[in-house]
C-alpha angles and dihedrals in degrees: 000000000000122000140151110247127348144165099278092055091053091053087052084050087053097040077056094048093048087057091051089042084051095052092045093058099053090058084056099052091066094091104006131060089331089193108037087048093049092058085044087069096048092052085057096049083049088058082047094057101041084047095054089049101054092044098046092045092046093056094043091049104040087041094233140161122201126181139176151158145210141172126270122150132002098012091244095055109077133192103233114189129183124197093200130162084255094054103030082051095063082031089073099040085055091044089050097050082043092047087052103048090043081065089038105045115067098060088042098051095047090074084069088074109060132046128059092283101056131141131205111269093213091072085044099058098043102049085048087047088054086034092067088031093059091052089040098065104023076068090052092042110117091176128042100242099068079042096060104038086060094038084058081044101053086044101050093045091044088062091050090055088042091048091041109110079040101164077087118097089208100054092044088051083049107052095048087058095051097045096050097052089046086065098045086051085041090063104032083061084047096068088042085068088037091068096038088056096039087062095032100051103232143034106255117096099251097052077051101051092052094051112116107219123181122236098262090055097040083056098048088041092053082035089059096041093044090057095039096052099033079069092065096039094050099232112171122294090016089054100084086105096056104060085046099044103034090060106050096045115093117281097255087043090051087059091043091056094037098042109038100006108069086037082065089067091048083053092058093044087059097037098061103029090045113030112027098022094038126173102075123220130222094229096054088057085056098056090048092045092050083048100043101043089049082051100059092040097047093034088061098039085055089047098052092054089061129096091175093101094220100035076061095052081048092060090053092066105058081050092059090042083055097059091039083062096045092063098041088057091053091048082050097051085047104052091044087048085049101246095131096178102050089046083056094054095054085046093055087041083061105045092045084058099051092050085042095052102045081059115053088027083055090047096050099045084052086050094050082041088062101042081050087054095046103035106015084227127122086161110110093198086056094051132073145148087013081147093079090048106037102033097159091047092044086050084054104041092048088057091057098053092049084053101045092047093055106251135145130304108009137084111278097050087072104053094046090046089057091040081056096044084046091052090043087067093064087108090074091071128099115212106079092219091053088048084055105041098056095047087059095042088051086052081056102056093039080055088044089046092055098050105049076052086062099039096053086052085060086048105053090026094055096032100040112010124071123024131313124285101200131027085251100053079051091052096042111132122195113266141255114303085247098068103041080054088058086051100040091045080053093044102049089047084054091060097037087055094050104045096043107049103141082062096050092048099049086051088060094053093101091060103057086039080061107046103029103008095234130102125195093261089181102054089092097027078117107048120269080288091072139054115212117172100159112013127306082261099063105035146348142175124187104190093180091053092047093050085048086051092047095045092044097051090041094047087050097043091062107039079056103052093041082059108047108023121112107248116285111265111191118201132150119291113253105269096197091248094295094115111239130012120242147158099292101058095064130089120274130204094260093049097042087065094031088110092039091052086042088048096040095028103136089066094075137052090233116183107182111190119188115194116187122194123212142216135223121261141079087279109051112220118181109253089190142349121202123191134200124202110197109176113177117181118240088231093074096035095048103031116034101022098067085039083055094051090050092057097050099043081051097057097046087054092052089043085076094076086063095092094151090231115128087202095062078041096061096036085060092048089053098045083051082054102056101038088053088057093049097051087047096054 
């Protein structure tokens, strides 16, 4: 359905205007009621969050699409915006993690103001008010002018809240990484549209989508975006930014960025291949498949190196990009061999994980956000038995580590399952090196999917498991009920999701109507119990009757041991002779990955250094050994450091023209001039 105007699209204008409100309101709070004011502009981020997901869902579940335009600027240029499945879909991902941090927020900002190193809360909550603004509209954007004025939005508000705690060397490291590969992404999007307007006359997105561009153009059009928005998204080797900048953002902003704002960058993916491009082609998903499937390896093998609790969440990430383009690159191989549902089903794989991963990695920033509110530690080797003293956040973050690691039956089992029975049909192709290419991309993610299981077992284990490192982790106490409401809120959508699949999937169904006209008319061929992607014959999950199986063998299991079991008798655990336990004879992080970075050791640049100690006396003994673990990624070192070098060896040899005289000034200025004038005439 296709209309002007509407009350969706009305909702999406006021989730806009609550944003506003909320940043407003902020800018207020610096003379007047500072904290009253603060949580003011978290009830209207609230109201932000609750508009975008009732416009967004309204959209997706009544199949609409809504434009519209209006006049701002120079009176021929004119704003055109557009409420459709594709964009209310990611509409409602960005209004739930809103939503979440609006519950979360104000407990956790308010730490910002005590202590020695506290900022000022105003600056915080407008450049989050402008951050969420910026996504709002660039979702709602139908021309790539009003695209590209809140892209640049969303970017430039992102490096305020980066840079925000800036008496730090590392965030602000971090955010002038971050900002100067926005705009190189920025541009290089930029020429994408450039093609697609040049052969569709104009800048909106329907003069776009019926532009007839030949094979060699629509390549370098998807080429440009793909890189462009694989910035954002922090695909390898584009991802250097995100394990700099995720980390040192608050807490609720590092689940914001992790959470909505790369997906920003997979909604532009889809947006332009599949929508105004149009017309996929097989090689492109190969491509995307080859890039995604390095990403999640790689993204997991980064993330297990780490001990910083959240630069570990930020490699995951790149990991989870990785599988949503794996499955956009086999939707992409299917629908240019002509398989156009099996090209659907690795779209909606996608899509599902996208969902899927803007919620549990929401989840866990918000859960190393609250073990930073309670302890001041992100360090992993500094936690420990967080569990005894933060019982509802260890609940949450341990849900989101069974989600993120793929496991039933919770939400990101399904979307890789469906990412793996995309990738079984690869049989049904024709071309013999495509047959082989996508077995052995499948190996990898089960490889990558193992892994992130392991390394979210380091992470709980080390952070909540086991006795406490520091006298502050001892004395930790849970957090405020608001945010344990962010994270519950996070939690309970994690299970929903993965226990109704079938629902979610036939929600879905207008998407993939919209970008490839085809459904999975098979997914509930069976009923809502039942998930069928392909046929009953080829494959099938039923999450409800698994959570009946795995609440039925527990309850019995415990009625029966209660029964029979001989009384509980508590004694000390056995100490190896050593007398009595204590925090150094557990594992720590370092020692937790030592077999997987012996195993793996040639993706990392690793530099061990042992340093022993000695004492006095004829026999030596060590007094003391200190070690030091230092692990860089190649992609920095081989990619962006020559480039670095070149840079630099490229501005001292046009230094030379500085010579501080007016009069060679002058005389460049001239020459410009005339050679301006020449090329003029």
């Amino acid at each position: 359905m296709s209309a002007a105007g509407g009350t969706p699209l009305l909702l999406a204008y006021a989730a806009a205007a609550c944003s506003l409100l909320s940043g407003a309101v902020s800018l207020f709070a610096v003379r007047r009621h500072p904290g009253f004011l603060h949580f003011g502009s978290f009830l209207f981020l609230f109201a932000a969050g609750a508009a975008s997901i009732a416009s967004g869902g309204w959209a997706l579940l009544a199949d609409l699409t809504l434009t519209d335009q209006f006049a701002l600027g120079p009176p021929w240029l004119r704003w055109y915006v557009r409420l459709d499945p594709l964009s209310g879909f990611f509409m409602l991902l960005l209004g739930t993690l809103v939503l979440a941090i609006s519950l979360y927020g104000p407990s956790y900002t308010r730490e910002f103001a005590r202590g020695e190193a506290r900022q000022p809360l105003p600056p915080l909550g407008v450049f989050t008010a402008l951050f969420v603004l910026g996504m709002q509209m660039l979702l709602l954007a139908d021309d790539a002018l009003v695209f590209m004025i809140f892209w640049e939005m969303m970017s430039l508000s992102g490096y305020f809240l980066v840079v925000y705690q800036h008496q730090h060397a590392a965030n602000r490291h971090a955010a002038f990484l971050y900002l100067l590969l926005a705009h190189v992404g920025a541009l290089v999007i930029l020429i994408s549209f450039g093609v697609l307007a040049a052969f569709g006359g104009g800048l909106s997105f329907d003069q776009m989508r019926s532009a007839s561009l030949t094979p060699l153009w629509a390549t370098l059009a998807f080429a440009f975006a793909f890189f462009g928005f694989g910035v954002k998204a922090g695909v390898v080797p584009l991802h250097v930014w995100l394990p700099d900048a995720h980390p040192v953002a608050p807490s609720h902003i590092s689940a914001m960025m992790s959470g909505a704002m790369i997906k920003m960058g997979i909604y532009g993916i889809v947006r332009v291949s599949y929508d105004l491009i149009g017309h996929v082609r097989w090689e492109w998903g190969v491509v995307v498949l080859i890039v995604g499937t390095a990403s999640a390896l790689l993204g997991v093998l980064y993330a297990i190196m780490q001990h910083d609790l959240k630069r570990l969440l930020a490699y995951h990430s790149i990991e989870n990009i990785g599988i949503i383009l794996m499955g956009l690159g086999l939707s992409m191989i299917f629908l240019g061999s002509g398989h156009k549902v099996l090209g659907t089903l690795g779209l909606v794989a996608a899509l599902y994980h996208t969902l899927n991963h803007a919620l549990f990695k929401g989840l866990l920033f918000l859960g190393a956000g609250a073990v930073l509110y309670r302890t001041h530690e992100r360090d992993l080797e500094h936690m420990g038995g967080l569990i005894h003293r933060m019982p509802v956040t260890a609940l949450m973050f341990l849900v989101g580590c069974v989600a993120i690691s793929a496991l039933p039956p919770f939400n990101g089992f399904v979307s890789e399952w469906l990412t793996f029975q995309t990738a079984l049909q690869a049989p049904a192709l024709k071309n013999g090196v495509l047959r082989a290419i996508i077995p052995i991309a499948a190996a990898l993610l089960a490889l990558a999917a193992a892994l992130a299981a392991a390394c979210f077992v380091k992470a709980f284990g080390i952070a909540f498991l086991g006795k406490p490192r520091t006298r502050r982790v001892a004395h930790a106490r849970e957090v405020p009920a608001g945010m344990l409401g962010g994270m519950g809120l996070l939690a309970t959508l994690c299970l929903l999701l993965g226990v109704f699949p079938t629902s979610v999937i036939e929600a879905m169904a207008p998407i993939t109507q919209l970008l490839v006209h085809e459904a999975l008319p098979s997914a509930a061929v069976q009923g809502w119990l039942w998930l069928t992607p392909i046929s009953p014959e080829v494959a099938s999950y039923s999450a409800p009757f698994l959570v009946i199986a795995i609440v039925v063998v527990f309850g019995v299991g415990y009625v029966f041991l209660k029964r029979r079991a001989a009384p509980w008798r508590t004694g000390d655990p056995w100490d190896c002779g050593f007398g009595q336990l204590n925090h150094r004879m557990q594992y720590t992080s370092t020692a937790f990955s030592q077999p997987i970075r012996r195993v793996f050791g040639a993706v990392w640049k690793v530099e061990e250094d042992v340093e022993t100690v000695a004492g006095a006396g004829p026999i030596p003994r060590a007094k003391s050994i200190h070690y030091q673990l230092h692990v860089q990624d190649w992609s920095w070192l081989k990619c962006y450091v020559p480039i670095g070098h070149l840079v630099l060896a490229a501005a001292r040899r046009i230094g030379v023209i500085q010579t501080g005289n007016i009069h060679t000034y002058l005389k460049y200025s001239f020459a410009t001039l005339l050679f301006f004038l020449w090329i003029v005439s």
